[in-house]
N, C-alpha and C positions, 0 to 999 in steps of 0.2 A: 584500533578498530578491527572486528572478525565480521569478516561477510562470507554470508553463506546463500548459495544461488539455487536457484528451482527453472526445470525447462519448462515447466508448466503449473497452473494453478492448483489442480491435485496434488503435485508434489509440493508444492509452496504450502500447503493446510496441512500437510502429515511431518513436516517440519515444523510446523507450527504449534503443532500439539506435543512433540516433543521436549520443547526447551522453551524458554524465555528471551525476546527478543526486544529492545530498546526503540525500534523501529521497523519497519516493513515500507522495503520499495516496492511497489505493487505494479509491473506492467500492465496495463487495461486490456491490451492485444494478444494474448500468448495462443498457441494452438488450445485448442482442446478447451478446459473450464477457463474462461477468462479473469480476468482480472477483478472486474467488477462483483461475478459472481461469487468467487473466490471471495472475496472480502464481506461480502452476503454471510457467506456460509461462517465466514470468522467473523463476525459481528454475531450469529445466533447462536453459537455454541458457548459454552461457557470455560471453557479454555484458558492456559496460561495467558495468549494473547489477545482474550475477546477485546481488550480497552488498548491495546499496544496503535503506537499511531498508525497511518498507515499514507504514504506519499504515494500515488497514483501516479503515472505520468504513458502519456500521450501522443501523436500525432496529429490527432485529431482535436483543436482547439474550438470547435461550435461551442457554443454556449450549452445547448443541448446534451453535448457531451461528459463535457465539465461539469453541469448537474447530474446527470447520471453518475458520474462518479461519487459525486459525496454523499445523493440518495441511497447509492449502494452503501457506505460506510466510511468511505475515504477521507481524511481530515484536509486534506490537503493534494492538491495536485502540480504538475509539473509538463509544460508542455515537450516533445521531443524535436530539435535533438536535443541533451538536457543542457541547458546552460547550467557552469560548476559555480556560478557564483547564487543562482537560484535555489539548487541542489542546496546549499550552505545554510541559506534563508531557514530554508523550508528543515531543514534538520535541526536549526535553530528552537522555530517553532514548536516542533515535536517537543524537545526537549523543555521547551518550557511548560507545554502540558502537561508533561510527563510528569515532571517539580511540582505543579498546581497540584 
């Protein structure tokens, strides 16, 4: 596995438009373009990763929340702190979209 990290949402889109990525962990919280939006933006463009999954995750567990996240684009999310056996699931699933 190669991960590659972004301090913020802008840097995480001009990454993303660079290369081809298998998945995207998405923080919902970052300073500056959040998460949400950020994944807005990479769902309208049509980019290497406009379809790439993208696993959300959270503090914030309202219901409320967790819809906004996958109204924004998000296939899936992840509450924080991350549980690794969750994180597994949910990478799981990616990947079988990915295959579909």
């Amino acid at each position: 596995m190669e991960l590659t990290t972004a301090l913020d949402g802008l840097e995480a889109l001009k990454q993303l438009e660079t290369r081809a990525f298998d998945v995207v962990l998405m923080d919902v919280n970052m300073p500056g373009l959040d998460g949400r939006e950020a994944t807005r933006r990479l769902r309208a463009g049509r980019g290497l990763n406009h379809d790439t999954p993208v696993i959300g995750f959270s503090a914030g567990v309202a219901d409320d929340e967790v819809q906004a996240c996958r109204e924004a684009g998000m296939t899936d999310w992840l509450a924080k702190p991350l549980d690794i056996r969750a994180l597994y699931a949910a990478l799981d699933r990616a990947r079988s979209k990915t295959a579909a």
